[in-house]
mmCIF file of the C-alpha atoms, coordinates in Angstrom:
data_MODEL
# 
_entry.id   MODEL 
# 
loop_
_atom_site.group_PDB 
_atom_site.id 
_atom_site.type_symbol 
_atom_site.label_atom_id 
_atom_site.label_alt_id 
_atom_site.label_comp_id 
_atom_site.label_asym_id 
_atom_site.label_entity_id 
_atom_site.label_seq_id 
_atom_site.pdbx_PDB_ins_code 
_atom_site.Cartn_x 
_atom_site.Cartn_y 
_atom_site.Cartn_z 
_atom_site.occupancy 
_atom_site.B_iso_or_equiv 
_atom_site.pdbx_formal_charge 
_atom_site.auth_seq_id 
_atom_site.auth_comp_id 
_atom_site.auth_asym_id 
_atom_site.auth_atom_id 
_atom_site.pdbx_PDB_model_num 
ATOM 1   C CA . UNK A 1 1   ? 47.981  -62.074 55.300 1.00 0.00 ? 1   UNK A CA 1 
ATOM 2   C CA . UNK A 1 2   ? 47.347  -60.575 59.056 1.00 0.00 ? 2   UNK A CA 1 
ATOM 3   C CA . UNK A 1 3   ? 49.293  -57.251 58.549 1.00 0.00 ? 3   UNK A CA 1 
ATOM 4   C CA . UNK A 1 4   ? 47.084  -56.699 55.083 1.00 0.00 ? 4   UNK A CA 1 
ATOM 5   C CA . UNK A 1 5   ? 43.381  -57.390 56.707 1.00 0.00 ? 5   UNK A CA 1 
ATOM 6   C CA . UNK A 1 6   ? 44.906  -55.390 59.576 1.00 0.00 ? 6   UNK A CA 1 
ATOM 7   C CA . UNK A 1 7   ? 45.587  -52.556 56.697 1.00 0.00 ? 7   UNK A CA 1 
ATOM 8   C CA . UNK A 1 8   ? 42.310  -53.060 55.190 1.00 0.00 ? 8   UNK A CA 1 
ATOM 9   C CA . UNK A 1 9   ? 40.586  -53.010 58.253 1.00 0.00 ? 9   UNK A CA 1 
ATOM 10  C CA . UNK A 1 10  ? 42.058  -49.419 59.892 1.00 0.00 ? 10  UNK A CA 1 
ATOM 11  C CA . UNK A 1 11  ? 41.350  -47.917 56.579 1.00 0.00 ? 11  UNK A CA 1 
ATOM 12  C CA . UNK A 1 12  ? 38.042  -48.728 55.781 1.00 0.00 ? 12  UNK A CA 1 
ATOM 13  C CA . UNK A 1 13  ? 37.414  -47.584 59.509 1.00 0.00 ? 13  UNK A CA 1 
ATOM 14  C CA . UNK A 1 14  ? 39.216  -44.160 58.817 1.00 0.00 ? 14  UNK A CA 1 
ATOM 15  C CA . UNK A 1 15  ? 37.062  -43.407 55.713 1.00 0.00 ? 15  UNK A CA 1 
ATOM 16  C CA . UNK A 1 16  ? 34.149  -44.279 57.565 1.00 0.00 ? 16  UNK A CA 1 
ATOM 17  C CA . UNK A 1 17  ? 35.177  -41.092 59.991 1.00 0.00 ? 17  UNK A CA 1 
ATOM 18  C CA . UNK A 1 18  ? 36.572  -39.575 56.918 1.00 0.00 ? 18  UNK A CA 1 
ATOM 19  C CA . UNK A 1 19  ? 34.042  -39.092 54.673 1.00 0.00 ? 19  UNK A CA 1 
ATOM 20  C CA . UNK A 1 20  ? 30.895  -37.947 56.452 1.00 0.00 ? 20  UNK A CA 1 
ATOM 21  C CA . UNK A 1 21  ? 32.916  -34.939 57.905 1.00 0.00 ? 21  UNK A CA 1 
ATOM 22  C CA . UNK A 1 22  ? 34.318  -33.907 54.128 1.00 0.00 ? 22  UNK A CA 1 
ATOM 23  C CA . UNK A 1 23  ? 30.625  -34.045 53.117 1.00 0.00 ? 23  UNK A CA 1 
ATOM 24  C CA . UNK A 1 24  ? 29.509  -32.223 56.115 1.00 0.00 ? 24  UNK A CA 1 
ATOM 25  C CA . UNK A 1 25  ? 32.595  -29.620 55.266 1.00 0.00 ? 25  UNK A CA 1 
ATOM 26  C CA . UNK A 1 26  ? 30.828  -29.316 52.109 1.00 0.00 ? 26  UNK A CA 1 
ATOM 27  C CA . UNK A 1 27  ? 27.303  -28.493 53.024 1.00 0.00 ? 27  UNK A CA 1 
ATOM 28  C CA . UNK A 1 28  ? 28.592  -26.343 55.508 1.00 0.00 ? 28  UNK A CA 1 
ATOM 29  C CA . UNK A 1 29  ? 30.870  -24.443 53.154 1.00 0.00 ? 29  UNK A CA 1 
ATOM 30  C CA . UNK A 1 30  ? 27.596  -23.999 50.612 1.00 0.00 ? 30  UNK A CA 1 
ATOM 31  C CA . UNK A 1 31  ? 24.997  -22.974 53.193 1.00 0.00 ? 31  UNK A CA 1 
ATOM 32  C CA . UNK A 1 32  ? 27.707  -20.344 53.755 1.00 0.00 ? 32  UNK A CA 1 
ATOM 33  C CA . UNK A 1 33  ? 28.078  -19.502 50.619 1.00 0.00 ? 33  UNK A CA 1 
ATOM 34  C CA . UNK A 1 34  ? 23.930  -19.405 49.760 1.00 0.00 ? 34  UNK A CA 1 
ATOM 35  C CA . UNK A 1 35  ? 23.430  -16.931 52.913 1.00 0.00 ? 35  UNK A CA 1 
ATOM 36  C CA . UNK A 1 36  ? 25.255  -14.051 50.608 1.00 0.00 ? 36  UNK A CA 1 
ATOM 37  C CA . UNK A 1 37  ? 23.124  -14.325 47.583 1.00 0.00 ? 37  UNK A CA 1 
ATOM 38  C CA . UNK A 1 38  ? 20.594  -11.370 47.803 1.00 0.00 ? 38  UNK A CA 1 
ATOM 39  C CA . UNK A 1 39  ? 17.119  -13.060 46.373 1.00 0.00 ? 39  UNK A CA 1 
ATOM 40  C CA . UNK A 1 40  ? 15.957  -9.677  44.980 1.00 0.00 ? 40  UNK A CA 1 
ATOM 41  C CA . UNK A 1 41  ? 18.924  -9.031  42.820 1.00 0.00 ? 41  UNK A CA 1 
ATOM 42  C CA . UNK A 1 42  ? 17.894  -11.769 40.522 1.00 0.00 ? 42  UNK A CA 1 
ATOM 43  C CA . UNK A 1 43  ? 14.242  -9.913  40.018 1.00 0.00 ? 43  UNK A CA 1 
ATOM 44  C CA . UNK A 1 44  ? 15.018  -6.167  39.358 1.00 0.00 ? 44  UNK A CA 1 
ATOM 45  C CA . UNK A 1 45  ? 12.154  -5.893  36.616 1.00 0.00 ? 45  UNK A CA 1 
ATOM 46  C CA . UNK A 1 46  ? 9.956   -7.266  38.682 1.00 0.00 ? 46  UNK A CA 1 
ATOM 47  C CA . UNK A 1 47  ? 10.903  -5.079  41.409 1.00 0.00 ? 47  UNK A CA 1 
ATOM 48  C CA . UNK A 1 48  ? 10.676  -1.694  39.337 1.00 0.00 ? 48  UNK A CA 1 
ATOM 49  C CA . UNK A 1 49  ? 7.422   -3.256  37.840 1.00 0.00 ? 49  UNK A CA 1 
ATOM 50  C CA . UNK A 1 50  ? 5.833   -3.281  41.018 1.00 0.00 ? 50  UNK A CA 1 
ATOM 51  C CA . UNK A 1 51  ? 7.289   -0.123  42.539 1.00 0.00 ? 51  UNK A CA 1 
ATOM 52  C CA . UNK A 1 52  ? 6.010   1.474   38.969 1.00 0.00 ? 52  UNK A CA 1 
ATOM 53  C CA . UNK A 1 53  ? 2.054   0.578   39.446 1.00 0.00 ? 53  UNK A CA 1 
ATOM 54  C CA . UNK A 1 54  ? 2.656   1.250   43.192 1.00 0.00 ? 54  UNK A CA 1 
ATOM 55  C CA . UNK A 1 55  ? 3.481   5.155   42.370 1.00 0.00 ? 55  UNK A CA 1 
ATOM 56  C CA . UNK A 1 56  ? 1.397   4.977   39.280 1.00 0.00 ? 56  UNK A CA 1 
ATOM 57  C CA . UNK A 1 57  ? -1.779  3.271   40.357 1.00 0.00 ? 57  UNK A CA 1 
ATOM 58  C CA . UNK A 1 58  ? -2.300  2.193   37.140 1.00 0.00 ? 58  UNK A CA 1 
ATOM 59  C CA . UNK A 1 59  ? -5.965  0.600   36.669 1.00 0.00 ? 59  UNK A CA 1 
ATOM 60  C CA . UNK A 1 60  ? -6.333  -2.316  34.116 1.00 0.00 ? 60  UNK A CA 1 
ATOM 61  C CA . UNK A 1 61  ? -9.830  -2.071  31.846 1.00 0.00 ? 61  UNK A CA 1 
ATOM 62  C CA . UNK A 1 62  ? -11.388 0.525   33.776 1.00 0.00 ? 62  UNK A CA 1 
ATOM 63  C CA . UNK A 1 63  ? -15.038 0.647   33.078 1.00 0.00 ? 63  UNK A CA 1 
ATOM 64  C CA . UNK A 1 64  ? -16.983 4.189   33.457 1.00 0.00 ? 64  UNK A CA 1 
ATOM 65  C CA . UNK A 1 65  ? -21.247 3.981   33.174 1.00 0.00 ? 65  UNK A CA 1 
ATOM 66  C CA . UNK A 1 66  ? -24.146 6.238   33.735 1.00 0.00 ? 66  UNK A CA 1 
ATOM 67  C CA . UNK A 1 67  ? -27.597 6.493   32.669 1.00 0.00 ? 67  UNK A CA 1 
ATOM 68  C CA . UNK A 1 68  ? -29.358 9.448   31.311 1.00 0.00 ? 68  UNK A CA 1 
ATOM 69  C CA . UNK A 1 69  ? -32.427 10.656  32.844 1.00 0.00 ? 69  UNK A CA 1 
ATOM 70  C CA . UNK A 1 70  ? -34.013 8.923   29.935 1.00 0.00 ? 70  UNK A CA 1 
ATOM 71  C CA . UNK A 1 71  ? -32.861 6.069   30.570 1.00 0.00 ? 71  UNK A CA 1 
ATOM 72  C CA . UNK A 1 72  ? -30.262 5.601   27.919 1.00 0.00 ? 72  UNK A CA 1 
ATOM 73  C CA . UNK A 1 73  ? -27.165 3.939   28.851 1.00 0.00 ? 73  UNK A CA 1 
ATOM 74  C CA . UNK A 1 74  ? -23.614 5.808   28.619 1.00 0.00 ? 74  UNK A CA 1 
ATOM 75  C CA . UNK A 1 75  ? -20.111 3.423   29.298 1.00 0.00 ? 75  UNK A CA 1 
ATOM 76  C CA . UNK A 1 76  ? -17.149 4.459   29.377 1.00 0.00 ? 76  UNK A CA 1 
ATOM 77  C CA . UNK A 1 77  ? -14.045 1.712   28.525 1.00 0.00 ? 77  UNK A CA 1 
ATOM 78  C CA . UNK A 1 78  ? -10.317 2.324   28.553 1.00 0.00 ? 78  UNK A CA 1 
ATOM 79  C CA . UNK A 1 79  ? -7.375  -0.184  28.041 1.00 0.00 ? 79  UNK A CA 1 
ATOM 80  C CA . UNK A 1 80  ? -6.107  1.227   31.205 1.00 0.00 ? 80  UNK A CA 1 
ATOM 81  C CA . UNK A 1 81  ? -5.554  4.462   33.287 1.00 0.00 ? 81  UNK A CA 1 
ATOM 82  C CA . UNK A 1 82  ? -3.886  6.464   35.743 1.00 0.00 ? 82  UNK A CA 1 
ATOM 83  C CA . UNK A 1 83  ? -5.378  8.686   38.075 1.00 0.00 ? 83  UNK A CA 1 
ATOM 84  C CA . UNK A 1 84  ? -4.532  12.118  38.232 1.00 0.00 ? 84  UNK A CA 1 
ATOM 85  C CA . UNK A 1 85  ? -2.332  12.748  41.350 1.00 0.00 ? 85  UNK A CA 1 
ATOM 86  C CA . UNK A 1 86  ? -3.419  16.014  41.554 1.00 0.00 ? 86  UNK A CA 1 
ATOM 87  C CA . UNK A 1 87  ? -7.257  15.106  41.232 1.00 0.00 ? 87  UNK A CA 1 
ATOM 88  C CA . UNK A 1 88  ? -8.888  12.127  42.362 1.00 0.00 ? 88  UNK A CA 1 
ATOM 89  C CA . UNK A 1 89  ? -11.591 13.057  40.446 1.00 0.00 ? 89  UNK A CA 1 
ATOM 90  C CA . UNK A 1 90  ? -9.759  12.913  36.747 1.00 0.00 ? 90  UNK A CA 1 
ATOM 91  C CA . UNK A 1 91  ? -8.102  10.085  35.129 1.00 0.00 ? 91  UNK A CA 1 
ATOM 92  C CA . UNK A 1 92  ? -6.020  9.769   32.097 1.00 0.00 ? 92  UNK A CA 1 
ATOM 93  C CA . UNK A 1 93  ? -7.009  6.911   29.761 1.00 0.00 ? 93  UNK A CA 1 
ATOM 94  C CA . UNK A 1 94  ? -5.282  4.328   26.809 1.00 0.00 ? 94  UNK A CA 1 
ATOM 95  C CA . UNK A 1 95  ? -7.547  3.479   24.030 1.00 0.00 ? 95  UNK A CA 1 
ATOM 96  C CA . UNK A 1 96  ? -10.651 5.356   25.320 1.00 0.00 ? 96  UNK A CA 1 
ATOM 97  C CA . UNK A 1 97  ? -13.690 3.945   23.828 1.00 0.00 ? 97  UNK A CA 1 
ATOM 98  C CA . UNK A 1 98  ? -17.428 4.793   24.760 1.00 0.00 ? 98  UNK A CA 1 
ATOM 99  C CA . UNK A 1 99  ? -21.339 3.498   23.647 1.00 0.00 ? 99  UNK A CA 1 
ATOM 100 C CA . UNK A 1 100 ? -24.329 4.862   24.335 1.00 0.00 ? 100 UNK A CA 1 
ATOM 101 C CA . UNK A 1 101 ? -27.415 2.463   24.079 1.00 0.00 ? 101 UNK A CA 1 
ATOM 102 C CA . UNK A 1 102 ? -30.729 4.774   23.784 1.00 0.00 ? 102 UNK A CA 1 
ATOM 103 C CA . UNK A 1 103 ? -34.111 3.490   24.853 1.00 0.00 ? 103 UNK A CA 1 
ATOM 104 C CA . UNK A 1 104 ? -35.048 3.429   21.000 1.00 0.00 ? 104 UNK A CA 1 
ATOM 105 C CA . UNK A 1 105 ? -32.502 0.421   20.583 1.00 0.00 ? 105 UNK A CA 1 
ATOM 106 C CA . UNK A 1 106 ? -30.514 2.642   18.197 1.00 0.00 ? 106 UNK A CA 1 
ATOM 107 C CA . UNK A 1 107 ? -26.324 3.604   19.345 1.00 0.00 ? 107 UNK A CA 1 
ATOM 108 C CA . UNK A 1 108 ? -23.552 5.631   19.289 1.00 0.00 ? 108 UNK A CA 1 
ATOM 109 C CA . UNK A 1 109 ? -19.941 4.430   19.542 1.00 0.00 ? 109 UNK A CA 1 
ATOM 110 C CA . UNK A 1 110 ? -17.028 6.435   20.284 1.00 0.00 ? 110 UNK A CA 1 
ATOM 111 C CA . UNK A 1 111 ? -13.127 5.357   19.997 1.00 0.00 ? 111 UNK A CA 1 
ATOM 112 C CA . UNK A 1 112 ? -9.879  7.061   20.477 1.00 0.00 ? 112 UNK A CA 1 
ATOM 113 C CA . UNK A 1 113 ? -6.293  6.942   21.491 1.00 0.00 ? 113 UNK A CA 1 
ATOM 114 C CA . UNK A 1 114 ? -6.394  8.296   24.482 1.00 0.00 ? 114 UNK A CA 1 
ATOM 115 C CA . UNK A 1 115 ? -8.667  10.504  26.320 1.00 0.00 ? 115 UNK A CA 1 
ATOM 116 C CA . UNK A 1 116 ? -9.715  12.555  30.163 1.00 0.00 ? 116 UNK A CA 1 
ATOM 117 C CA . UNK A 1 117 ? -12.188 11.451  32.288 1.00 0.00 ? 117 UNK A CA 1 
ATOM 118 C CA . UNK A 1 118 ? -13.032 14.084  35.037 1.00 0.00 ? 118 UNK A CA 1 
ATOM 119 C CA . UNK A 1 119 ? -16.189 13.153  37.033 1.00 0.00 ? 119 UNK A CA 1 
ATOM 120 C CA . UNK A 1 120 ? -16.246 16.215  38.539 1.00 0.00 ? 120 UNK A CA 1 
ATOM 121 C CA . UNK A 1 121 ? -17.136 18.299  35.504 1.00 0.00 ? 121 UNK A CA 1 
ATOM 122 C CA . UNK A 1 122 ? -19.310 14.568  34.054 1.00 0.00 ? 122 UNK A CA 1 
ATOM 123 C CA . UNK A 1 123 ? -17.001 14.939  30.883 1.00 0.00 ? 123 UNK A CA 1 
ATOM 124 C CA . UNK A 1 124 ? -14.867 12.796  28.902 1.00 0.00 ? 124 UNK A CA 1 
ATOM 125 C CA . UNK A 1 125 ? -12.300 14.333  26.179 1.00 0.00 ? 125 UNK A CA 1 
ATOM 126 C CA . UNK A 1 126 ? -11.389 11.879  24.064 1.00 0.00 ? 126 UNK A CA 1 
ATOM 127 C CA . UNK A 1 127 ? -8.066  12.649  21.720 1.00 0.00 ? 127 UNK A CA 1 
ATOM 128 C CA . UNK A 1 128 ? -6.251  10.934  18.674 1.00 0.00 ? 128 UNK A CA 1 
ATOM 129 C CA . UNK A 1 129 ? -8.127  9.159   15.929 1.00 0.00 ? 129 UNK A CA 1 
ATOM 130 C CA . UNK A 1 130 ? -11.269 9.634   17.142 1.00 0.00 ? 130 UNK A CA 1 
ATOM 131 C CA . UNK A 1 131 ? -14.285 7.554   15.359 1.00 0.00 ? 131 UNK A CA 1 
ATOM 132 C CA . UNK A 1 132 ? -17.906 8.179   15.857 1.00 0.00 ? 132 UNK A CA 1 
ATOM 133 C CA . UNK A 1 133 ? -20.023 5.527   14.688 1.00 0.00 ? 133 UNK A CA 1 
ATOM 134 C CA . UNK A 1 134 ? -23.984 5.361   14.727 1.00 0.00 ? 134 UNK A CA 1 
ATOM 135 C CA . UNK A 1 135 ? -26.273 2.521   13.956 1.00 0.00 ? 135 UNK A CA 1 
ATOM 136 C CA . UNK A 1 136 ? -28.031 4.944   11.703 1.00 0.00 ? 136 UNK A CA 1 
ATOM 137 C CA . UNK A 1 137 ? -25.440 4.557   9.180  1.00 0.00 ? 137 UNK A CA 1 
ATOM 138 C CA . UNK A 1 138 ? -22.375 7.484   10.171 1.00 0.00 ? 138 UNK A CA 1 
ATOM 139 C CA . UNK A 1 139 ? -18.707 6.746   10.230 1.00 0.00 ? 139 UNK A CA 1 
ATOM 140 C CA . UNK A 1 140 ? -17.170 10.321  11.508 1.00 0.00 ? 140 UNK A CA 1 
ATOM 141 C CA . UNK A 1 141 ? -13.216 10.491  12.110 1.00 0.00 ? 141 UNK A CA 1 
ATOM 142 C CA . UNK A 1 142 ? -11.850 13.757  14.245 1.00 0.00 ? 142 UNK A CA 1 
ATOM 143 C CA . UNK A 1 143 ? -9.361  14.615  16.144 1.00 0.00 ? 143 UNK A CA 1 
ATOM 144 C CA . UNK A 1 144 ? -10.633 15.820  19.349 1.00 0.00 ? 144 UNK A CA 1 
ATOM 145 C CA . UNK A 1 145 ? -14.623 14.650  20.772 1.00 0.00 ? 145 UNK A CA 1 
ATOM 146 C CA . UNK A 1 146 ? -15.550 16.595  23.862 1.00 0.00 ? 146 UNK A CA 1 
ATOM 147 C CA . UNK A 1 147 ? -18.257 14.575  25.340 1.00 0.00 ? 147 UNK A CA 1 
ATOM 148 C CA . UNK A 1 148 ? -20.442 14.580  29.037 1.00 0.00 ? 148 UNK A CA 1 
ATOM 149 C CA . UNK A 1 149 ? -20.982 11.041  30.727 1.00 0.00 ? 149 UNK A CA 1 
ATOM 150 C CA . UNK A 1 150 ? -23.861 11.761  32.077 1.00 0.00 ? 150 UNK A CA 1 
ATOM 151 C CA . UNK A 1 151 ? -26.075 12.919  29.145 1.00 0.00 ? 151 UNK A CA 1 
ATOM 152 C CA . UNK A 1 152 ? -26.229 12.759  25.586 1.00 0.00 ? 152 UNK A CA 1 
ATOM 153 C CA . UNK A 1 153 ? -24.120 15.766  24.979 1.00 0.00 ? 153 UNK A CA 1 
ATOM 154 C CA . UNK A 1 154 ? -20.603 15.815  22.709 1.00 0.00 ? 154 UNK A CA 1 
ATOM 155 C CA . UNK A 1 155 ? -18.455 18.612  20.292 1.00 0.00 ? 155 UNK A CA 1 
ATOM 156 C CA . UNK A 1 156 ? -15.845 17.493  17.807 1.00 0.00 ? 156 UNK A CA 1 
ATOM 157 C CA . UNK A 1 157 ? -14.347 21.685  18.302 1.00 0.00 ? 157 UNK A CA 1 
ATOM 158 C CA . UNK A 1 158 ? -12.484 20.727  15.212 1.00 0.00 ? 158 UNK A CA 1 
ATOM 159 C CA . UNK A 1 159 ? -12.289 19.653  11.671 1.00 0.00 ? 159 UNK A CA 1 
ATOM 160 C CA . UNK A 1 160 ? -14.652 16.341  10.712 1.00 0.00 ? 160 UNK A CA 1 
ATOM 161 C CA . UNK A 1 161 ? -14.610 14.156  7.729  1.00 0.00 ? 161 UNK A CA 1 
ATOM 162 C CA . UNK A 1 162 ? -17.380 11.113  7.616  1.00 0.00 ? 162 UNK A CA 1 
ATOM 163 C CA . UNK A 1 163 ? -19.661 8.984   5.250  1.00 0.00 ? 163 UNK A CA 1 
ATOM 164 C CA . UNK A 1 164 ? -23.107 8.258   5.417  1.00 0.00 ? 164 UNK A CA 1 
ATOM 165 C CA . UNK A 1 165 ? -26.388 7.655   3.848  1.00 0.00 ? 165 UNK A CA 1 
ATOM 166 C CA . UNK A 1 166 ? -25.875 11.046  1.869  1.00 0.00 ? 166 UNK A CA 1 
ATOM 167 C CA . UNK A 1 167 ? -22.609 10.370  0.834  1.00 0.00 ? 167 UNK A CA 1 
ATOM 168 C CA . UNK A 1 168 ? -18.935 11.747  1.816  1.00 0.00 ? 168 UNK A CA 1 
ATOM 169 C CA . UNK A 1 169 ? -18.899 14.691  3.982  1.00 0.00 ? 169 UNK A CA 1 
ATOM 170 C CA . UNK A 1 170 ? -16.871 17.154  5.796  1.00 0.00 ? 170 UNK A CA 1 
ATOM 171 C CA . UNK A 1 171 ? -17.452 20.205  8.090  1.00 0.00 ? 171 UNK A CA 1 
ATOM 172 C CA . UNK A 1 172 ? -15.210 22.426  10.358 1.00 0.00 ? 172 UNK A CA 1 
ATOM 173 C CA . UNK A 1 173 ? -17.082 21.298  13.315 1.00 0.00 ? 173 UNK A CA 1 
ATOM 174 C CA . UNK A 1 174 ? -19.987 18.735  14.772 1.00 0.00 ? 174 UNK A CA 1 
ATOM 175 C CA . UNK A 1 175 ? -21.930 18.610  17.525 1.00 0.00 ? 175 UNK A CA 1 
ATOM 176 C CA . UNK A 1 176 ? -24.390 15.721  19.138 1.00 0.00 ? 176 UNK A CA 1 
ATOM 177 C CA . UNK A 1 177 ? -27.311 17.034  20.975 1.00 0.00 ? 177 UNK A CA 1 
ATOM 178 C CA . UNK A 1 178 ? -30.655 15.945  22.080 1.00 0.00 ? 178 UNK A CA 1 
ATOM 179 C CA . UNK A 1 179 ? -33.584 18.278  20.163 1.00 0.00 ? 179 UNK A CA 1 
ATOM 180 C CA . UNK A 1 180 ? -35.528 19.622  23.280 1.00 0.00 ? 180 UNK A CA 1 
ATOM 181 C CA . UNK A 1 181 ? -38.956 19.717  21.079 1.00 0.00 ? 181 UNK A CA 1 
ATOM 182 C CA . UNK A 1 182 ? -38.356 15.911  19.205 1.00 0.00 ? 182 UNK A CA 1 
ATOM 183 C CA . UNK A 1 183 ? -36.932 14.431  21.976 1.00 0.00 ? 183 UNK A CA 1 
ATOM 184 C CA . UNK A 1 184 ? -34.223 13.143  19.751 1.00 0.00 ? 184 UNK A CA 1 
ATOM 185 C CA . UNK A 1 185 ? -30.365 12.811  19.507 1.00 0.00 ? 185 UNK A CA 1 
ATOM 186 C CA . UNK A 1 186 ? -29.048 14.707  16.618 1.00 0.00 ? 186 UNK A CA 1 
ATOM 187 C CA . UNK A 1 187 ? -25.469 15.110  14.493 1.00 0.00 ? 187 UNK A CA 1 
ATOM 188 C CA . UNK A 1 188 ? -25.221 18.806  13.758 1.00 0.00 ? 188 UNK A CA 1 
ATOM 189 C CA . UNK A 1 189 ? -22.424 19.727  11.660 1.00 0.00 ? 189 UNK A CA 1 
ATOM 190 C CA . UNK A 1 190 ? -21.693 23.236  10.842 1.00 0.00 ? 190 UNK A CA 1 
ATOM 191 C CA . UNK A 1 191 ? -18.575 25.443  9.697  1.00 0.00 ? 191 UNK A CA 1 
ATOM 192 C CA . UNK A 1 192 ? -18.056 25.276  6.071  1.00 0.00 ? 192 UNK A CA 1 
ATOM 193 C CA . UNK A 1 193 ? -20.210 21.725  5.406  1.00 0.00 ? 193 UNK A CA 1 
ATOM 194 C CA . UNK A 1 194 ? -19.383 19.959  1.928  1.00 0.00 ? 194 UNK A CA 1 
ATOM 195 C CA . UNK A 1 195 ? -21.063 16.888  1.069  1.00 0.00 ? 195 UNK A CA 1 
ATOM 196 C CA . UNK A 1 196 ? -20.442 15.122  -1.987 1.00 0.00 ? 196 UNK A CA 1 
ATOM 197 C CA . UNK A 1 197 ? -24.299 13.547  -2.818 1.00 0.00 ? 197 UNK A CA 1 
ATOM 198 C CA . UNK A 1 198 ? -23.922 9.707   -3.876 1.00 0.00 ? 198 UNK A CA 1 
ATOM 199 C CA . UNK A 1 199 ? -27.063 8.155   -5.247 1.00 0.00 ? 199 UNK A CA 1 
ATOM 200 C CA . UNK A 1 200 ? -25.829 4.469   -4.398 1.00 0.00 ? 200 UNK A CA 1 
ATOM 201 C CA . UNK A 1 201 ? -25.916 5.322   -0.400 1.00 0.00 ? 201 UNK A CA 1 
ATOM 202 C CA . UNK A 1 202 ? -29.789 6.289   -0.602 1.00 0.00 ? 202 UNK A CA 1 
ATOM 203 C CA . UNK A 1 203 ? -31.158 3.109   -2.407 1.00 0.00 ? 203 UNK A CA 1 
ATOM 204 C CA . UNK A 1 204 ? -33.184 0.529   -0.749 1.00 0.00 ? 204 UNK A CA 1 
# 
C-alpha cells in the first residue's frame, strides 16, 4: 500500500506545479494573440461616417430666422445642410422649409426639396416641389421660389399651378410682395393667368 500513496502523493504534487503553469501558458499565449487585433478594423463604417461629417460639416436641423422691419417673423428650417466650402456665407439645404408669421396673425409657409441659403445676398432659393401655402386660403405648387430672409420678398421665375378661394388657377409666373401704399403682402401672378371660377370656394 506504501509504494501506491507514495504514487499518489508525487503526482498530485506534480499537477499542483503542473497545472498553474499550462494555464499561465494559456493566458500568456492569448494576451499575445489579442495584442494583434487592430480595434478599428472591426468599425470601418463608423470610421468613414465620422471622417464623412468631418470633411462635410454636415449640420443636423439647421434653423435660419430674421425679422422684418415690421416686425414679422421669417424662419428658415432644413432637414440638414452643408456649408459651401467655397463660401461660408452659403449653405446647401435637404427638405428646405420656411414660415413667415406677420404682425396681422395671418402666414405664409414655404416647402421644398432642397434649396440655397446665402446670407450674404439675405436670399433663400428653394428647388423641387415647392408648396406655398397661406392662411388666407392658397395652395401654390412650383418648381423654383426665389425668396429674401430678411423681408417679405419671393418670385416663383417659373410656371405655377394653385387653388384658392377663386377656384383652380395657373400662371407662367408669381410673385409675393409687400404693396408700398396698403402696407400689405400680396400674391401677384402674371404671364398667361387662367383661372377656372368655382362657385363652391366663395360660399360662406
Amino acid at each position: 500500500m506504501a509504494p501506491r500513496q507514495d504514487l499518489y502523493s508525487r503526482i498530485v504534487a506534480w499537477l499542483k506545479i503542473l497545472l498553474p503553469l499550462t494555464a499561465l501558458a494559456i493566458l500568456s499565449t492569448l494576451f499575445l494573440l489579442s495584442k494583434n487585433i487592430d480595434p478599428t478594423t472591426t468599425i470601418p463604417f463608423t470610421t468613414i461616417d465620422l471622417r464623412e461629417r468631418a470633411r462635410d460639416q454636415q449640420l443636423t436641423s439647421p434653423e435660419f430666422a430674421g425679422v422684418t422691419e415690421k416686425g414679422d417673423l421669417i424662419a428658415f428650417r432644413a432637414v440638414s445642410a452643408i456649408p459651401d466650402p467655397e463660401n461660408s456665407h452659403r449653405a446647401f439645404a435637404d427638405t428646405l422649409s420656411a414660415r413667415i408669421d406677420f404682425g396681422d396673425g395671418s402666414q405664409l409657409a414655404f416647402s421644398a426639396d432642397n434649396g440655397t441659403i446665402d446670407q450674404d445676398t439675405n436670399m433663400a432659393d428653394l428647388v423641387g416641389n415647392v408648396v406655398i401655402q397661406s392662411s388666407a386660403g392658397y395652395t401654390v405648387t412650383t418648381d423654383q421660389l426665389i425668396s429674401s430672409i430678411s423681408e417679405i420678398a419671393a418670385e416663383a421665375p417659373g410656371p405655377i399651378q394653385g387653388n384658392g378661394p377663386p377656384g383652380r388657377f395657373s400662371a407662367g409666373r408669381m410673385v409675393i410682395y409687400t404693396d408700398p401704399e396698403t402696407d400689405t403682402t400680396q400674391m401677384l401672378f402674371t404671364d398667361g393667368v387662367k383661372l377656372v371660377y368655382d362657385p363652391s370656394e366663395t360660399k360662406d
